[in-house]
KEDREN-51683 format. One line per 2 residues: number of its first residue (from 0); their letters; for each residue x, y, z of C-alpha. Coordinates in nm, 3 decimals. Each point is the difference from the previous one (the first is absolute). Layout:
REM KEDREN-51683
NUM = A = X Y Z  ... $
This chain:
REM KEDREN-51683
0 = XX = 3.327 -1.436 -1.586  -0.230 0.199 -0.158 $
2 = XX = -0.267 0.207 0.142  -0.292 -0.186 -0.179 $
4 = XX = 0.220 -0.339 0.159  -0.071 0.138 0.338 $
6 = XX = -0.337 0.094 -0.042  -0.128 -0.276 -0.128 $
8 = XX = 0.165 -0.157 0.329  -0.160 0.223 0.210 $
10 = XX = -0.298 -0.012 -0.098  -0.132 -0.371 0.010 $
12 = XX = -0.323 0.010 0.173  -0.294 -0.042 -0.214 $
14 = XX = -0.205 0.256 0.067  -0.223 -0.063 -0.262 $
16 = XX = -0.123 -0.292 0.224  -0.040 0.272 0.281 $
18 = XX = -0.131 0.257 -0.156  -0.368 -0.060 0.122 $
20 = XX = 0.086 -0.046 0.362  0.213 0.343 0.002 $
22 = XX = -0.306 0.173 -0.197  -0.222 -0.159 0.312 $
24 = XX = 0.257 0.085 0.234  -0.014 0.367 -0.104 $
26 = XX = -0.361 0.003 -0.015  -0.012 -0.092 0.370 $
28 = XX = 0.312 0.313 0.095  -0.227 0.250 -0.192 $
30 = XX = -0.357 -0.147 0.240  0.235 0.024 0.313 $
32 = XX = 0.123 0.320 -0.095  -0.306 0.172 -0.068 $
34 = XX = -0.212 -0.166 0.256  0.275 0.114 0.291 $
36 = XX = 0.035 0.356 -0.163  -0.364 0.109 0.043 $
38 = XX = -0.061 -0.175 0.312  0.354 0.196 0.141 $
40 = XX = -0.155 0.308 -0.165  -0.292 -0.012 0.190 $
42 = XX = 0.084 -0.107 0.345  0.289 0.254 -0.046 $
44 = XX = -0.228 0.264 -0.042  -0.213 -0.063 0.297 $
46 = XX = 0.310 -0.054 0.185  0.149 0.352 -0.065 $
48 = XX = -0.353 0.203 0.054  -0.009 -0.210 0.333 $
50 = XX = 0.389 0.144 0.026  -0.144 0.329 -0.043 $
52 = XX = -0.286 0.030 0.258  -0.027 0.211 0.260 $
54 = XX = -0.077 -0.302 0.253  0.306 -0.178 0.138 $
56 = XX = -0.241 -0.319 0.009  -0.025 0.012 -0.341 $
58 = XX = 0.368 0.132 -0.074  0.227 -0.268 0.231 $
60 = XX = -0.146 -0.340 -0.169  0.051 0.082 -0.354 $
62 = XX = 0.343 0.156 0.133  0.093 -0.350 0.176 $
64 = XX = -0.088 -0.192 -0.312  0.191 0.239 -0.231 $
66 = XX = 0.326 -0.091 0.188  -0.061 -0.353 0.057 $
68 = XX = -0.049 -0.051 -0.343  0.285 0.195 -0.131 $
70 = XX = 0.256 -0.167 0.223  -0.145 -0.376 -0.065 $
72 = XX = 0.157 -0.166 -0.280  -0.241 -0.075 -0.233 $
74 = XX = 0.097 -0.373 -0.027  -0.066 -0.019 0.340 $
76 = XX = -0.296 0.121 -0.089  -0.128 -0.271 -0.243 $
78 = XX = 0.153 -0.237 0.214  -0.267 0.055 0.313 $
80 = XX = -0.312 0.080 -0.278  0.082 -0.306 -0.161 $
82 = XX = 0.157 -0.279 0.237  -0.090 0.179 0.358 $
84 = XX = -0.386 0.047 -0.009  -0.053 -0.345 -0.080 $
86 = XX = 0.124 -0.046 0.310  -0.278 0.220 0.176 $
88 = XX = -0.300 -0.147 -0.225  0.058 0.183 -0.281 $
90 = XX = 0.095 -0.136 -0.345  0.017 0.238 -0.262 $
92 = XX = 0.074 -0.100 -0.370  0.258 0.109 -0.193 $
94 = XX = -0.095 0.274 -0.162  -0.168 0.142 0.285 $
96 = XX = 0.269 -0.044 0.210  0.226 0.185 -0.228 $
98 = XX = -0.160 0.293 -0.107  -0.097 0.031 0.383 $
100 = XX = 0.382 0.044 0.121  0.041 0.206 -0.310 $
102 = XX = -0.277 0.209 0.124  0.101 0.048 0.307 $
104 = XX = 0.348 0.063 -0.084  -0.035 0.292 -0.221 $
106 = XX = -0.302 0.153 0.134  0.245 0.144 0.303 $
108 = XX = 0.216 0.147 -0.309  -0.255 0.158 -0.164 $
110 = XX = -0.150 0.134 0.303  0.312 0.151 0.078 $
112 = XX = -0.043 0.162 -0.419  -0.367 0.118 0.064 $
114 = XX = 0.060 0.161 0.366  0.310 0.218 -0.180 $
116 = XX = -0.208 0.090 -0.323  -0.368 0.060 0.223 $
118 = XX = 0.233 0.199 0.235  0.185 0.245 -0.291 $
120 = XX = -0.329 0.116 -0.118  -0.019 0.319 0.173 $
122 = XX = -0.248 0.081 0.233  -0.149 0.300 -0.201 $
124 = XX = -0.159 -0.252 -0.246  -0.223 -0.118 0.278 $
126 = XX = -0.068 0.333 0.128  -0.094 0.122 -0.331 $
128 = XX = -0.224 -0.315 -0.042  -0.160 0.093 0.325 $
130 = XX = -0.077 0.284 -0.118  -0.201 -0.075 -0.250 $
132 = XX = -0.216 -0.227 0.167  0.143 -0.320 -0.103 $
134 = XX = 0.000 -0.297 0.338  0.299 -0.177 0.073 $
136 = XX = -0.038 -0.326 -0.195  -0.077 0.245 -0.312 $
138 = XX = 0.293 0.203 0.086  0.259 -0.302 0.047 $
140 = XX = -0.146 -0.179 -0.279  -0.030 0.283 -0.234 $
142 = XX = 0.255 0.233 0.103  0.297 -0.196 0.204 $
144 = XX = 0.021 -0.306 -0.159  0.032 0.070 -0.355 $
146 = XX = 0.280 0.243 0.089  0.178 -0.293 0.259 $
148 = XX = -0.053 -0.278 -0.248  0.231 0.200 -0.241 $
150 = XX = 0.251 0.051 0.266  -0.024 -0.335 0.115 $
152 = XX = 0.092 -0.159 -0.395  0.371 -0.060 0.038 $
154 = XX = 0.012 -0.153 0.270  -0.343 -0.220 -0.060 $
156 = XX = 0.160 -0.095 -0.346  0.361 -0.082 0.164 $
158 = XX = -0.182 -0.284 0.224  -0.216 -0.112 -0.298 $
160 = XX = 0.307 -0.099 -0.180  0.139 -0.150 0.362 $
162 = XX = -0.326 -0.162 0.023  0.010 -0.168 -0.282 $
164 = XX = 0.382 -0.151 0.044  -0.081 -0.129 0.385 $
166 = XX = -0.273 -0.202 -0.140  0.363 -0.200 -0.073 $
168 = XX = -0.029 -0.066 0.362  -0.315 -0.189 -0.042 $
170 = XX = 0.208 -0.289 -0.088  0.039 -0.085 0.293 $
172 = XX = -0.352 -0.132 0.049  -0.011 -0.162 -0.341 $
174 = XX = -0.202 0.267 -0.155  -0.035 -0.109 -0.373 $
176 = XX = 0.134 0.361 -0.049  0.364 0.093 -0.245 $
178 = XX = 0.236 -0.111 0.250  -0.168 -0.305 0.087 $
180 = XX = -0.040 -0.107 -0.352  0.410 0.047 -0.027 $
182 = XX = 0.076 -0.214 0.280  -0.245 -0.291 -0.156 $
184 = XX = 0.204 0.061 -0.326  0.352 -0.039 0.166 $
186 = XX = -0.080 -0.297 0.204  -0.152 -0.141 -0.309 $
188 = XX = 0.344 0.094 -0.257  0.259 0.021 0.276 $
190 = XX = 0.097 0.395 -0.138  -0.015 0.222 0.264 $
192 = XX = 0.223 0.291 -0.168  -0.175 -0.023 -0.330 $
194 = XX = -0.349 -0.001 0.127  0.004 0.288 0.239 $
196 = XX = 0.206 0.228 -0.223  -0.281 -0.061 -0.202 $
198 = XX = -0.287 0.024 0.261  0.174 0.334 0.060 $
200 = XX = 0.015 0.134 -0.308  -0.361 -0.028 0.023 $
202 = XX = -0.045 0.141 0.266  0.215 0.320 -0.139 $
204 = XX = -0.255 -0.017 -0.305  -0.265 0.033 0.191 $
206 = XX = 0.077 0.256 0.267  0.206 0.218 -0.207 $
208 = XX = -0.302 0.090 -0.269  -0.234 0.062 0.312 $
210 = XX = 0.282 0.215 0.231  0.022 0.209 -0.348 $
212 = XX = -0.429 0.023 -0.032  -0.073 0.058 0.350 $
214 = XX = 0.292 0.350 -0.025  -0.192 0.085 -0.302 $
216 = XX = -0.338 -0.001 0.163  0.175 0.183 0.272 $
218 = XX = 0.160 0.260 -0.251  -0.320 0.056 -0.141 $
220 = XX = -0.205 0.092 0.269  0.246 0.176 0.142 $
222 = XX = -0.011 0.163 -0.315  -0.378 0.050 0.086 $
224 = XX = -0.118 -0.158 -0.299  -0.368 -0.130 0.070 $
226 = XX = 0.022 -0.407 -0.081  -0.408 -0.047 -0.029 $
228 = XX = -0.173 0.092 -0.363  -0.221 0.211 0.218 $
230 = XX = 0.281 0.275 0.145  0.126 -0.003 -0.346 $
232 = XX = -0.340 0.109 -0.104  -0.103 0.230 0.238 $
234 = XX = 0.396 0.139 -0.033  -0.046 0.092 -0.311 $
236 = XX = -0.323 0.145 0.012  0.128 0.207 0.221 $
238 = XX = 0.281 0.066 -0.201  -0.228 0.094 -0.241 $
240 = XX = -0.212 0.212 0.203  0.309 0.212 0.075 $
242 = XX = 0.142 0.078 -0.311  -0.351 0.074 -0.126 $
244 = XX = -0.037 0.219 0.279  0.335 0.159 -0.079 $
């Protein structure tokens, strides 16, 4: 048998008739994804500056929830959000529900991420800053996290890629997101091999471009190559200044 032969076997669903509801589908992975990632970000962050206090009051909660949450499963996790609160008065749709365990989920990761990269900047920068005057929120804002956000890139852009593939998990609760739509689509043609090969494949596409821009925004500030049209200006005024100086 040919190859074409067993293609054209293989390949039966029509996915012409699907293609809307794995556009939609999509649609609703990139919401989830996004929607978790800078709700993680930010609890994460307030989470490792609470790790990082002097106060053990302050230090031992965010410590307890870091290892609770990194030792839960996170389908166990979307299982009480969604199907246990109901059970305590409160209902939470969908959505919420799912970028809520998400949320929580990740934020202990990226906590973990931010304490490492606020804790490598060395402590010189903040004397220096002291020194001239600058407070503490101008300091940490100014000085510390710049510097820790650009250690803190791989590993933030490792669990935005992760992110974005647990949202699979999300099935589970009948999400409307990738996954979900799949299912629907092999219930409705009865071909489970053909349709998640394919739901995977899309998933590759998708991941695979943004692993590959995510290292390059890492490479290039790393690089320290000013993103905003403003440090390109005032770099190369600078620049300018220099050599005319020279």
């Amino acid at each position: 048998m040919s190859l074409f032969h067993t293609l054209t076997g293989f390949f039966q669903v029509p996915w012409g008739d699907y293609a809307s509801n794995l556009g939609w589908g999509l649609l609703r992975t990139l919401a989830y994804t996004i929607a978790s990632f800078v709700g993680a970000a930010a609890l994460g962050l307030v989470l490792a500056l609470m790790r990082l206090n002097r106060l053990r009051l302050v230090r031992l909660p965010a410590a307890l929830y870091t290892e609770i949450f990194k030792n839960v499963p996170l389908l166990a996790i979307i299982f009480v959000t969604y199907f246990g609160l109901p059970s305590v008065g409160i209902k939470l749709s969908v959505f919420v529900a799912g970028v809520l365990s998400l949320v929580l989920f990740y934020a202990a990761y990226l906590s973990e991420i931010f304490r490492a990269a606020i804790s490598g900047i060395h402590s010189g920068q903040n004397e220096a800053a002291q020194a001239l005057g600058l407070g503490r929120a101008t300091t940490f804002g100014h000085v510390v996290l710049p510097q820790a956000l650009r250690l803190a890139l791989p590993g933030t852009n490792t669990m935005f890629v992760d992110l974005l593939k647990s949202t699979s998990l999300l099935v589970t609760i009948s999400a409307a997101e990738l996954m979900t739509q799949a299912q629907l689509i092999a219930s409705e043609t009865f071909r489970a091999l053909e349709v998640y090969l394919v739901i995977a494949a899309i998933y590759f596409a998708v991941c695979y471009p943004v692993s590959q821009c995510l290292l390059w925004l890492e490479r290039t500030i790393q690089a320290g190559v000013p993103l905003s049209p403003g440090r390109r200006r005032r770099l190369k005024l600078a620049k300018t200044l220099l050599a005319s100086g020279a």
